[in-house]
PARODO-109589 format. One record per residue (C-alpha): residue number from 1; residue in three letters; x, y, z. Coordinates in steps of 0.05 Angstrom, whole numbers. Example, Ala and Ser with C-alpha at 12.3 -4.5 7.8 and 13.67 -1.06 7.14 Angstrom:
REM residues 2
<pt seq="1" type="ala" east="246" north="-90" up="156"/>
<pt seq="2" type="ser" east="273" north="-21" up="143"/>
This chain:
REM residues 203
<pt seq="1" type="unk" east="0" north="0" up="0"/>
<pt seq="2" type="unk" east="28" north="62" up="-19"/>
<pt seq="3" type="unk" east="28" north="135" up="17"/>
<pt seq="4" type="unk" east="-32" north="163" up="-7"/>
<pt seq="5" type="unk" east="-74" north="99" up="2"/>
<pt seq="6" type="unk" east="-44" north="92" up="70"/>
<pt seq="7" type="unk" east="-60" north="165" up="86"/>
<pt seq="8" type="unk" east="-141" north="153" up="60"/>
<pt seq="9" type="unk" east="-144" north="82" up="104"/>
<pt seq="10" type="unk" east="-123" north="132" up="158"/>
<pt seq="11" type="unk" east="-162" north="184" up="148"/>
<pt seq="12" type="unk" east="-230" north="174" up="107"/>
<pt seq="13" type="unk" east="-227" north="95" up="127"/>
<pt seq="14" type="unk" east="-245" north="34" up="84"/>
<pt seq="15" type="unk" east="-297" north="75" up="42"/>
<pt seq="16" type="unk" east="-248" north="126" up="19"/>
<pt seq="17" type="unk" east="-196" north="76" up="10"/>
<pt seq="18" type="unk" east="-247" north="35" up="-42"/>
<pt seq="19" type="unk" east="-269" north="95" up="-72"/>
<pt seq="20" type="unk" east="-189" north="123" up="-91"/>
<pt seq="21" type="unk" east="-175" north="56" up="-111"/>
<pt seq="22" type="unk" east="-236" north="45" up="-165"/>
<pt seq="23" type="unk" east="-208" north="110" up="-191"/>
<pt seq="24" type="unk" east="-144" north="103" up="-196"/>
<pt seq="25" type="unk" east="-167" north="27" up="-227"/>
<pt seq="26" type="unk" east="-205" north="58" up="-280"/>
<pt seq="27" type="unk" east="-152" north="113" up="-289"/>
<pt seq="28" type="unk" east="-91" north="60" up="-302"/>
<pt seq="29" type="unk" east="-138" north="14" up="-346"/>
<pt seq="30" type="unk" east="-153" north="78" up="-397"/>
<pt seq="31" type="unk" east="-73" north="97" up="-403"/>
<pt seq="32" type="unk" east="-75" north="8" up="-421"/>
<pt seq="33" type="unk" east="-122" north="13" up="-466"/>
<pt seq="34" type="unk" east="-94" north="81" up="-503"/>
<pt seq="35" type="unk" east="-30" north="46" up="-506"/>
<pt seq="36" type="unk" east="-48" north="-22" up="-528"/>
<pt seq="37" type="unk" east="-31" north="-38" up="-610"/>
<pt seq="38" type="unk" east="-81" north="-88" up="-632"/>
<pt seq="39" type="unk" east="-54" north="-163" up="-657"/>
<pt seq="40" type="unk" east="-86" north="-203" up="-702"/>
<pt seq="41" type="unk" east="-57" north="-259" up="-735"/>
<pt seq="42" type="unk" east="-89" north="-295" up="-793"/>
<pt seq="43" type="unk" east="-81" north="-371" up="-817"/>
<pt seq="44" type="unk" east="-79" north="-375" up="-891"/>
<pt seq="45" type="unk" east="-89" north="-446" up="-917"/>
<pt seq="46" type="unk" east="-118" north="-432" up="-983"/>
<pt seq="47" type="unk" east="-83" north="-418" up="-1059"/>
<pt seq="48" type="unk" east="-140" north="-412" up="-1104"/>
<pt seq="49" type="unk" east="-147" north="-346" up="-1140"/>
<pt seq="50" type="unk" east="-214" north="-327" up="-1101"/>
<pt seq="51" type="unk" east="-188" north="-344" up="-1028"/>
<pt seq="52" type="unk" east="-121" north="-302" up="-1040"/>
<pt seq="53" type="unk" east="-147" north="-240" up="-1027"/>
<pt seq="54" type="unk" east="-187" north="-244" up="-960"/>
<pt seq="55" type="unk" east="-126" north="-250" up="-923"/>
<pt seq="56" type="unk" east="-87" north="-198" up="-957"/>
<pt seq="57" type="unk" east="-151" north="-155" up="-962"/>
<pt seq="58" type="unk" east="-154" north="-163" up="-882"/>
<pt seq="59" type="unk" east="-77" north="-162" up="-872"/>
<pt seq="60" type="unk" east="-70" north="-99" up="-898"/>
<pt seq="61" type="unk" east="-135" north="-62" up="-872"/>
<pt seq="62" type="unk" east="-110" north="-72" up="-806"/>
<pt seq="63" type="unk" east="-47" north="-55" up="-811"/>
<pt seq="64" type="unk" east="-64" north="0" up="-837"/>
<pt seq="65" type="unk" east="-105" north="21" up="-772"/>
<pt seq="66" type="unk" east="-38" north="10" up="-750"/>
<pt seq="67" type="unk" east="-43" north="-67" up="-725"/>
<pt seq="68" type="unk" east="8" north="-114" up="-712"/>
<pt seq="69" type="unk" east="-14" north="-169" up="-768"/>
<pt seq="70" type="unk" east="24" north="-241" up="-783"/>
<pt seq="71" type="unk" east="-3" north="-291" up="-834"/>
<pt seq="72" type="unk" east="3" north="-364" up="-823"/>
<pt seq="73" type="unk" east="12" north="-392" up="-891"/>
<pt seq="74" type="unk" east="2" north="-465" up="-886"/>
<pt seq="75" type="unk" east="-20" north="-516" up="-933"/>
<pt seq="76" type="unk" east="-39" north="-492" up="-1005"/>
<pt seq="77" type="unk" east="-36" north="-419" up="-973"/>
<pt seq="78" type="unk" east="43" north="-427" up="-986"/>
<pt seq="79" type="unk" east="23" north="-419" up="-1062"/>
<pt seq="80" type="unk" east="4" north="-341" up="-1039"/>
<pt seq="81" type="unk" east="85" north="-324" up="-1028"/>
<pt seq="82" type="unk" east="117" north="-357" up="-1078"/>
<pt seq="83" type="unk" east="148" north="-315" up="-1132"/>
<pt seq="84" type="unk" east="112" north="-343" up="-1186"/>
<pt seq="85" type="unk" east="42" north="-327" up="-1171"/>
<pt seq="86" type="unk" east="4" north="-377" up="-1227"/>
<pt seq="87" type="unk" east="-61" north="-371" up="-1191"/>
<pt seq="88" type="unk" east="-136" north="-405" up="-1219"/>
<pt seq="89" type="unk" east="-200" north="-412" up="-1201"/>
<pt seq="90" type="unk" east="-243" north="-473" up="-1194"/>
<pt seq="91" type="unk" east="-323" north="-461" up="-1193"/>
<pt seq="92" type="unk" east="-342" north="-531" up="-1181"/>
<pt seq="93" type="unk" east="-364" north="-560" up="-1115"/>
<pt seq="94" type="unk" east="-370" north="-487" up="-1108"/>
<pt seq="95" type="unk" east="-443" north="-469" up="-1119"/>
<pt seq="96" type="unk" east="-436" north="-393" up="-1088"/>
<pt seq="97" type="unk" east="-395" north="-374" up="-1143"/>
<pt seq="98" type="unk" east="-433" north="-329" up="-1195"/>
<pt seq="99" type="unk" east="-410" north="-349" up="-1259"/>
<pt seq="100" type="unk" east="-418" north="-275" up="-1302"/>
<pt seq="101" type="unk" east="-391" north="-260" up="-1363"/>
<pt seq="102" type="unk" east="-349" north="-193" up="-1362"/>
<pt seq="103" type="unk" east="-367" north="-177" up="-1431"/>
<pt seq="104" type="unk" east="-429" north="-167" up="-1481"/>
<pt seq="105" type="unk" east="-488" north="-133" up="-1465"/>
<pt seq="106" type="unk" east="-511" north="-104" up="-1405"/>
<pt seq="107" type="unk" east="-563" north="-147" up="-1393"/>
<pt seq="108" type="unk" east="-517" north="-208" up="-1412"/>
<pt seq="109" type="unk" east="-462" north="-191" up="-1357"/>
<pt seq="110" type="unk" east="-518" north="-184" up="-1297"/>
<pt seq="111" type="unk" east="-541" north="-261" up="-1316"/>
<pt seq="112" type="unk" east="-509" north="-312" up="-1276"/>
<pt seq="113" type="unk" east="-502" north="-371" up="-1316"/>
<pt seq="114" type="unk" east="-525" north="-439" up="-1282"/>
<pt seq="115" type="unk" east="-468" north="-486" up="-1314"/>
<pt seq="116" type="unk" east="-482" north="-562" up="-1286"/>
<pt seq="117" type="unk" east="-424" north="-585" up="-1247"/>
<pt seq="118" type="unk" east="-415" north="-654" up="-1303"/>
<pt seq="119" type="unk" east="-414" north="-602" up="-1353"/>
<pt seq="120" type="unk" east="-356" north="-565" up="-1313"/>
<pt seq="121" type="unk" east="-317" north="-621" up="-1292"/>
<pt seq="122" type="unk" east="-314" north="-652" up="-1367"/>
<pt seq="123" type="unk" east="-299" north="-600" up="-1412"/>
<pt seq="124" type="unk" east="-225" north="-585" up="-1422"/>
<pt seq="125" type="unk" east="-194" north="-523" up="-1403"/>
<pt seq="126" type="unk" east="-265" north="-496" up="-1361"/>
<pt seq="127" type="unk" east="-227" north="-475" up="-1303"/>
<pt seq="128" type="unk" east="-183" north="-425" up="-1348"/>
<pt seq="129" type="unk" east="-238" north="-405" up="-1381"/>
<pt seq="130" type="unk" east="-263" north="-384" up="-1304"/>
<pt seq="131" type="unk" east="-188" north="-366" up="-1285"/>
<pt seq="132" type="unk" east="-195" north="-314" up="-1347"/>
<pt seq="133" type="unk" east="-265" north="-291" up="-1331"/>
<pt seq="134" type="unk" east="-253" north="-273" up="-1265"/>
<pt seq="135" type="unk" east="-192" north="-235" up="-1267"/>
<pt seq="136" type="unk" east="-226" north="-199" up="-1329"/>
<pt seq="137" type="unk" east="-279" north="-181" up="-1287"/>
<pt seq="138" type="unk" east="-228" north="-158" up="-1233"/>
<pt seq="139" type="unk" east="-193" north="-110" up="-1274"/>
<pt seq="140" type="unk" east="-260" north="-84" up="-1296"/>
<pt seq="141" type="unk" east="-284" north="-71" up="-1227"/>
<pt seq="142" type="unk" east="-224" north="-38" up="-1206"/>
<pt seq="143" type="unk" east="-190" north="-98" up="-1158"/>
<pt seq="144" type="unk" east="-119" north="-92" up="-1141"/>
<pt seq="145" type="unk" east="-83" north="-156" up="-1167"/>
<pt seq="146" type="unk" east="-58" north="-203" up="-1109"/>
<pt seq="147" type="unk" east="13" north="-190" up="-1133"/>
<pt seq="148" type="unk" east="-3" north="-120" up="-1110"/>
<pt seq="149" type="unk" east="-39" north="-134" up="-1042"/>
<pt seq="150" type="unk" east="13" north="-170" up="-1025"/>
<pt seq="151" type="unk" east="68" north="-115" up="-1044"/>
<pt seq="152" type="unk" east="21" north="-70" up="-989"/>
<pt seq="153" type="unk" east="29" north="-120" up="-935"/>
<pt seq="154" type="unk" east="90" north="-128" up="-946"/>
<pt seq="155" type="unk" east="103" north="-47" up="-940"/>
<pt seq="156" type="unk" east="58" north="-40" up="-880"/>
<pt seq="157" type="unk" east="111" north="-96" up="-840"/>
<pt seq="158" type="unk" east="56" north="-151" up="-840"/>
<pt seq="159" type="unk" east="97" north="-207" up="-813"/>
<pt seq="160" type="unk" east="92" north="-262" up="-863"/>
<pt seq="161" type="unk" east="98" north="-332" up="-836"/>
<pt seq="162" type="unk" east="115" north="-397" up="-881"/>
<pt seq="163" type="unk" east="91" north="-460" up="-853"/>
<pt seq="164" type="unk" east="161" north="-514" up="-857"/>
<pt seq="165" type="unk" east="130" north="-572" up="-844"/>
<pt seq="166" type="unk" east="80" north="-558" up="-914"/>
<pt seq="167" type="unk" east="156" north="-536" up="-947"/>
<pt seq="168" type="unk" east="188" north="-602" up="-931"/>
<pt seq="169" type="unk" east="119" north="-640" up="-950"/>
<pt seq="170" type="unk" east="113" north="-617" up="-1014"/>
<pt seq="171" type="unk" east="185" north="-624" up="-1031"/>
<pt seq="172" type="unk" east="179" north="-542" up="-1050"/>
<pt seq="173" type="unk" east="247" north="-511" up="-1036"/>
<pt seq="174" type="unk" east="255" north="-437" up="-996"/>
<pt seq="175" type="unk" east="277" north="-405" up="-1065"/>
<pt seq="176" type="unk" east="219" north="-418" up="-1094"/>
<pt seq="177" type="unk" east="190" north="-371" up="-1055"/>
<pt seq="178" type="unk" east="189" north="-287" up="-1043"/>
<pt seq="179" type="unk" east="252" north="-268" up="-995"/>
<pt seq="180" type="unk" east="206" north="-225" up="-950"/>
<pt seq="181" type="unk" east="179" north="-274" up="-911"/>
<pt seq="182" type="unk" east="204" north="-273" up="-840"/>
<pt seq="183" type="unk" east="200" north="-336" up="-799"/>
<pt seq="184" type="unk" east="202" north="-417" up="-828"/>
<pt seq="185" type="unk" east="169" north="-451" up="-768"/>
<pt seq="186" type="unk" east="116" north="-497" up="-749"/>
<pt seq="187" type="unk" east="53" north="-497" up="-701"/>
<pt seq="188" type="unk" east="96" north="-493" up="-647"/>
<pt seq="189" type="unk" east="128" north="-429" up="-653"/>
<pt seq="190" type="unk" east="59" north="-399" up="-681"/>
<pt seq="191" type="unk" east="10" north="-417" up="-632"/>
<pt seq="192" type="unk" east="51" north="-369" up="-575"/>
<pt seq="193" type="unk" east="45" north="-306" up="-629"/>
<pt seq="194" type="unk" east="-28" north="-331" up="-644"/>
<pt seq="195" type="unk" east="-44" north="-333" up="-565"/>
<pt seq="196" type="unk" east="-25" north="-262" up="-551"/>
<pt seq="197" type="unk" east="-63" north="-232" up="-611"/>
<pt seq="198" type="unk" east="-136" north="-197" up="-601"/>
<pt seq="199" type="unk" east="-163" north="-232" up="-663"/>
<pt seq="200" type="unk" east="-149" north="-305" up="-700"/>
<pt seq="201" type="unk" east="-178" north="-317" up="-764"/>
<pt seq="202" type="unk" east="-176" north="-379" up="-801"/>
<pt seq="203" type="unk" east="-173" north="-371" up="-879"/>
């Protein structure tokens, strides 16, 4: 107990003891809270075209609020830092995907086109035909280019975390991939990074 809390026992007894210490409780958990950077970490496990940008998009939204941000890139998420970003699309087994065309008329690009998954899955080259579509349509709407996202993340000091144990399982090799990322670990030395953070996301 310090002075001034032995001074208020002393003088005002227990009640004005309790009362200086609730304010001086709230007082200390403001200047905590003013001071505290938000954490989130994010665990990327996906290398498809479409599931690239959620956790770039998120990445580097909160870093730019100025959040402490690491990726977990594990799985087919490794595809997202290598340096040859060959990225596709697959709409089947996917039935949320709107399959428009980014070209034609007006009334043409609003339809979604109900493709049957057998015709999908047998005609060669469908899924560039999608690839193509969707990055068209990408362009046209004004999205930034994963190459790009990343590139912001990787300005803003988003720590980038590559998954060894998905390295060594896939036979890739660390050259294959961009020379910003920062850590080569497994779930072990995540977890303790993914503990302290305010929000986890799984991607």
């Amino acid at each position: 107990m310090n002075a001034t809390a032995q001074q208020l026992t002393e003088s005002g007894g227990r009640e004005a003891f309790d009362h200086w210490f609730d304010e001086r409780f709230e007082q200390k958990m403001a200047e905590r809270e003013a001071n505290h950077i938000p954490k989130m970490t994010i665990i990327a496990t996906k290398g498809t075209l479409d599931m690239a940008y959620p956790p770039f998009i998120l990445a580097s939204t909160a870093a730019a609020l100025g959040w402490e941000v690491s990726i977990f890139f594990t799985f087919y998420g490794l595809s997202l830092l290598k340096k040859d970003l060959d990225l596709s699309i697959s709409p089947l087994g996917n039935p949320a995907m709107p399959m428009k065309l980014p070209m034609g008329p007006q009334w043409l690009r609003k339809t979604e086109l109900q493709i049957p998954n057998l015709l999908m899955a047998g005609l060669p080259g469908f899924e560039k035909v999608a690839t193509g579509i969707m990055k068209k349509t990408m362009t046209d709407k004004g999205v930034a280019p994963i190459r790009e996202l990343r590139e912001l993340c990787l300005e803003a000091d988003v720590n980038m975390i590559a998954c060894q144990m998905t390295v060594d399982l896939f036979g890739w090799e660390q050259a294959d991939f961009i020379p910003e990322i920062s850590e080569w670990v497994g779930a072990t030395s995540f977890l303790p990074i993914a503990q302290k953070a305010d929000v986890n996301l799984f991607v």
